[in-house]
C-alpha positions as CSV (number, residue, x, y, z in Angstrom):
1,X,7.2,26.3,-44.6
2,X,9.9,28.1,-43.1
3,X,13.3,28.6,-43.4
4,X,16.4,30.7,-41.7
5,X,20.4,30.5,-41.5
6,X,21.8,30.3,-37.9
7,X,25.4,31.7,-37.7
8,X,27.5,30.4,-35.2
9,X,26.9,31.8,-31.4
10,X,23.5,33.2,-33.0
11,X,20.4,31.4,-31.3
12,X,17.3,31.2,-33.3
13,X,13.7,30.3,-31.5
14,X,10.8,28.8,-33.3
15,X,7.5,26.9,-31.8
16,X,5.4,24.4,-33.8
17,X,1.4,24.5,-32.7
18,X,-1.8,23.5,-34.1
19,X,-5.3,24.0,-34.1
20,X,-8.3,22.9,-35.9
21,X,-9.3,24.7,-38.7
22,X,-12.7,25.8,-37.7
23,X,-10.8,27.0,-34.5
24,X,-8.9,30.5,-34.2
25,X,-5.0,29.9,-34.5
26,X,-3.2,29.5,-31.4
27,X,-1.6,32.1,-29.5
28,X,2.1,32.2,-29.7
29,X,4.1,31.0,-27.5
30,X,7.5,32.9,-25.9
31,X,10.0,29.8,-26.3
32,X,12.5,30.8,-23.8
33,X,9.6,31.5,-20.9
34,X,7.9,28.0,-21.8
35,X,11.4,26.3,-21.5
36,X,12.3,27.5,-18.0
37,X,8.8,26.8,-17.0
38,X,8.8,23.2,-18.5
39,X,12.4,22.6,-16.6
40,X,11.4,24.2,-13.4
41,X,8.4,22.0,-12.8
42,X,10.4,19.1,-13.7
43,X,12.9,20.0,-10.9
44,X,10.4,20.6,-8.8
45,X,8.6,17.7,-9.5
46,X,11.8,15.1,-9.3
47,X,12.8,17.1,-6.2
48,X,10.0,15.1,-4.5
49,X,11.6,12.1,-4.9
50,X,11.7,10.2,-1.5
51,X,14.1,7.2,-2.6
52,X,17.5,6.5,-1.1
53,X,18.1,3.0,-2.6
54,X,20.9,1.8,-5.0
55,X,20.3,3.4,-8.6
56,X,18.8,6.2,-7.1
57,X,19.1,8.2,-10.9
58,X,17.5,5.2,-12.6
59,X,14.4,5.0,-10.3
60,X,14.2,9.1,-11.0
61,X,14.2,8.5,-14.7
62,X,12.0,5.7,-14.6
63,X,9.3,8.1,-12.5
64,X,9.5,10.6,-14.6
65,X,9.1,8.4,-17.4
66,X,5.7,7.6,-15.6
67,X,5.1,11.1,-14.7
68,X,5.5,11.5,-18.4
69,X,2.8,9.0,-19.7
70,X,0.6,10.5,-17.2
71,X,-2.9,12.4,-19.1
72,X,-3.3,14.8,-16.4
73,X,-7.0,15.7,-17.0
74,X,-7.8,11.7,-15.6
75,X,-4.7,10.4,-14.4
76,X,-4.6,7.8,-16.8
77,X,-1.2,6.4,-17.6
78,X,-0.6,4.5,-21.4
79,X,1.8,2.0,-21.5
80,X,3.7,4.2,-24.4
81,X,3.0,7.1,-26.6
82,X,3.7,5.0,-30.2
83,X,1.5,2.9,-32.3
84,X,2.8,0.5,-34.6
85,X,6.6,0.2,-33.6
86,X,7.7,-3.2,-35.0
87,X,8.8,-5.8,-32.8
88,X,11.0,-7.4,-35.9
89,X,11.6,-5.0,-38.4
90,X,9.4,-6.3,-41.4
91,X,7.5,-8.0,-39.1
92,X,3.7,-7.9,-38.6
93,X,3.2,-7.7,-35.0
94,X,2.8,-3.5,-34.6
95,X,0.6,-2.7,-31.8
96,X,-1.2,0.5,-30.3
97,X,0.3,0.6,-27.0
98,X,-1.5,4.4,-26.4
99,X,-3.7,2.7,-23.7
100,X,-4.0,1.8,-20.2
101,X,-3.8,-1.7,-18.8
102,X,-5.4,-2.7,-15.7
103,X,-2.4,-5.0,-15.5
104,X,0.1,-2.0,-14.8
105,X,-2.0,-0.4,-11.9
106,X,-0.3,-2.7,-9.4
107,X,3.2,-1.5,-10.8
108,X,2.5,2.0,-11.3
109,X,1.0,2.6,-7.9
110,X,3.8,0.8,-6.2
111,X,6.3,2.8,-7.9
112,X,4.9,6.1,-7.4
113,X,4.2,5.3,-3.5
114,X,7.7,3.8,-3.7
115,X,9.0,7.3,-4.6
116,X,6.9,9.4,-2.4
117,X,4.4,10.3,-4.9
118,X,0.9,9.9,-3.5
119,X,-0.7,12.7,-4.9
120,X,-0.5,10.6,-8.6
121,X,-1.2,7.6,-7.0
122,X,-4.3,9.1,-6.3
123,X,-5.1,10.2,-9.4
124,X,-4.4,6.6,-10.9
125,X,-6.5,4.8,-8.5
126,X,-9.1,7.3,-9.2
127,X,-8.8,6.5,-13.3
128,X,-9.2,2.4,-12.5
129,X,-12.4,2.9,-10.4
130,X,-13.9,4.9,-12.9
131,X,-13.0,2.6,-15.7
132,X,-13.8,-0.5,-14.2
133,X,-17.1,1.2,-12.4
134,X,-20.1,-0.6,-13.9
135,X,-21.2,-4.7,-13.9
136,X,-18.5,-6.5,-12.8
137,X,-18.9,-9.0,-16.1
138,X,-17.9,-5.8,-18.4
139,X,-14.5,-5.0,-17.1
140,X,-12.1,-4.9,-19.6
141,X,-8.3,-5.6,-19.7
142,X,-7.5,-1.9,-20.8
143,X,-9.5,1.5,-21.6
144,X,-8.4,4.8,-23.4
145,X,-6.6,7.8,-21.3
146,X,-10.4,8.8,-19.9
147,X,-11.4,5.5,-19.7
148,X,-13.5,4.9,-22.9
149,X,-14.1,1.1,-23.6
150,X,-14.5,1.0,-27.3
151,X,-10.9,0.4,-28.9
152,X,-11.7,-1.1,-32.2
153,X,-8.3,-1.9,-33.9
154,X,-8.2,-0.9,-37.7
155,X,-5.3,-1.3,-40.5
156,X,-4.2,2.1,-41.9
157,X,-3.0,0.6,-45.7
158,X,-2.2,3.9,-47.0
159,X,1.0,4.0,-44.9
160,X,4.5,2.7,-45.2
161,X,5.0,2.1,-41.6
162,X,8.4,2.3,-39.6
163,X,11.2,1.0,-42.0
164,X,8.3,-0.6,-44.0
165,X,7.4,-2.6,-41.4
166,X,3.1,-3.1,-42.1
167,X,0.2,-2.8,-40.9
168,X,-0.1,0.4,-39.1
169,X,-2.8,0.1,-36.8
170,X,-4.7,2.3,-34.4
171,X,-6.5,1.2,-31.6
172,X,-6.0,-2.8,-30.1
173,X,-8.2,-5.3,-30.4
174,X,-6.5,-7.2,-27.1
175,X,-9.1,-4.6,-25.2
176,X,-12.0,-7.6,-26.0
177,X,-9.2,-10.4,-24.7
178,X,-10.1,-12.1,-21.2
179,X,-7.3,-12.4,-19.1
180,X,-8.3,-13.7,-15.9
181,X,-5.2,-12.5,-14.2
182,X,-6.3,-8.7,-14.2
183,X,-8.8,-9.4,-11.0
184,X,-5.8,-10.5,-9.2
185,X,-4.1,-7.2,-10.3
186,X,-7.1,-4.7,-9.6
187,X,-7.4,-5.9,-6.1
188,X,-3.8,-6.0,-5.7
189,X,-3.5,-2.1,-6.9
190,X,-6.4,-1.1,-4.5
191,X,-4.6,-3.4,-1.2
192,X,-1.0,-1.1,-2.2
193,X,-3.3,1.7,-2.1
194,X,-5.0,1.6,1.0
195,X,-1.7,0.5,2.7
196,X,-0.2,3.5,1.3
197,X,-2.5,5.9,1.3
198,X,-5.0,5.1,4.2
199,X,-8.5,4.4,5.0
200,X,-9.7,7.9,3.8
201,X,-8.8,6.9,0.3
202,X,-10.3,3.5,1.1
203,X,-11.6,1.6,-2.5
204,X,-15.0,0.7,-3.3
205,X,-15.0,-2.6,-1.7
206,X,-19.0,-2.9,-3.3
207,X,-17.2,-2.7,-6.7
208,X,-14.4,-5.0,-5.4
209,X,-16.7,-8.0,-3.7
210,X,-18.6,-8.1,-7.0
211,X,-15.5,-8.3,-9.2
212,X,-14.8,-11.2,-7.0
213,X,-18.2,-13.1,-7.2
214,X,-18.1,-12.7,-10.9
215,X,-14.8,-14.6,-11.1
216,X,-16.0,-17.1,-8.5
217,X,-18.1,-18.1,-12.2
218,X,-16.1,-17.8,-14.9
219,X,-12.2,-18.9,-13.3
220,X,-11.8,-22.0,-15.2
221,X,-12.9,-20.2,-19.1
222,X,-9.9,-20.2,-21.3
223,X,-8.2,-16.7,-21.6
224,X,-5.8,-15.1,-23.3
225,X,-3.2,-15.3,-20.7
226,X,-0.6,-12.2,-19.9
227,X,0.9,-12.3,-23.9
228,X,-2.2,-11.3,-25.3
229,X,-2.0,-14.4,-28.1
230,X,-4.1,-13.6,-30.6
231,X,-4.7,-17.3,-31.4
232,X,-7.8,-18.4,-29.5
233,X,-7.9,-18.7,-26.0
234,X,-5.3,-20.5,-23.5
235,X,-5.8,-22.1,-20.6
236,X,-3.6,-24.9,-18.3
237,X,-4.8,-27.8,-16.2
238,X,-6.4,-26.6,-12.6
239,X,-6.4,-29.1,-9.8
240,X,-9.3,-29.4,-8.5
């Protein structure tokens, strides 16, 4: 614990790190050359920006906000960096959202292409096809940052939780849901892709043809749907 007075006009700098505790303690870190260095690569970054439409500063912030969620070893992007924010206050329904969903690869590509950001683009289509590589029966509705597959959701009881609102979880059980409507979505993020980006970054239509003979079999199985219910599985009359 530390403690110091600042006196007015009087600046005062201070980092927080950490380590593990087998590990040696990090090196220290220069607070004013980290802070120019962090807002020059965000102006750089932002300056990329290739959109002219209406609410030009909202579509920046928004990409950024991507750029932001972003794990740059993989290129994964999680849907937010909290676990166990309460939809009601009091209520039960606190979820891990530090994952990636299939389900946002369409929107995430479109709106970095939209902005001129291909280089990320690529790194997200890179992330699904590793995640999703494998049998075509085994593809999941979300994976961790580097695409791990095993998400079990526990109940920390120890904590309070945000203004008391209980459980706290980590991890989501939602990753062993089936939602049929993520096929549509995975082809539809690698069809923005190759429009965008060409054939040289062409998918793996091998990986693609067999998601697509798989659902040929299982189409009409009761799923989850988009919400996620955590009911039993939902499903609506199909003409046939």
């Amino acid at each position: 614990m530390s403690e110091f007075t600042v006196k007015e006009g009087e600046t005062v700098d201070f980092a927080m790190t950490y380590s593990r505790s087998h590990l040696h303690a990090p090196r220290s870190v220069d607070a004013n050359k980290s802070l120019e260095e962090t807002q020059s690569f965000w102006e750089d970054w932002a300056a990329v920006c290739t959109y002219k439409g209406p609410y030009r500063d909202a579509v920046e912030r928004s990409l950024i906000t991507l750029k932001a969620l972003t794990y740059r070893s993989t290129g994964g992007i999680v849907a937010a960096v909290t676990t166990s924010l309460p939809e009601q206050l009091g209520g039960s329904r606190n979820w891990d959202y530090r994952y990636c969903w299939l389900r946002d690869a369409t929107f995430t590509l479109t709106a970095f292409m939209g902005g001129g950001y291909y280089e990320e683009a690529k790194a997200w289509q890179q992330w699904l096809l590793r995640a999703v590589a494998g049998s075509p029966d085994q593809v999941q509705i979300m994976y961790g940052i580097a695409g791990e597959r095993y998400l079990p959701e526990r109940e920390l009881t120890w904590l309070a939780g945000y203004e008391d609102s209980k459980p706290v979880r980590i991890g989501n059980a939602a990753s062993e849901q089936l939602q049929l409507d993520i096929y549509g979505e995975v082809m539809a993020a690698y069809t923005n892709a190759l429009v965008q980006l060409g054939k040289e970054e062409a998918p793996s239509f091998p990986m693609l043809r067999a998601m697509v003979n798989h659902l040929e079999t299982m189409w009409q199985e009761p799923d989850e749907g988009i919400w996620e219910t955590r009911g039993g599985g939902n499903t609506l009359p199909i003409p046939r």
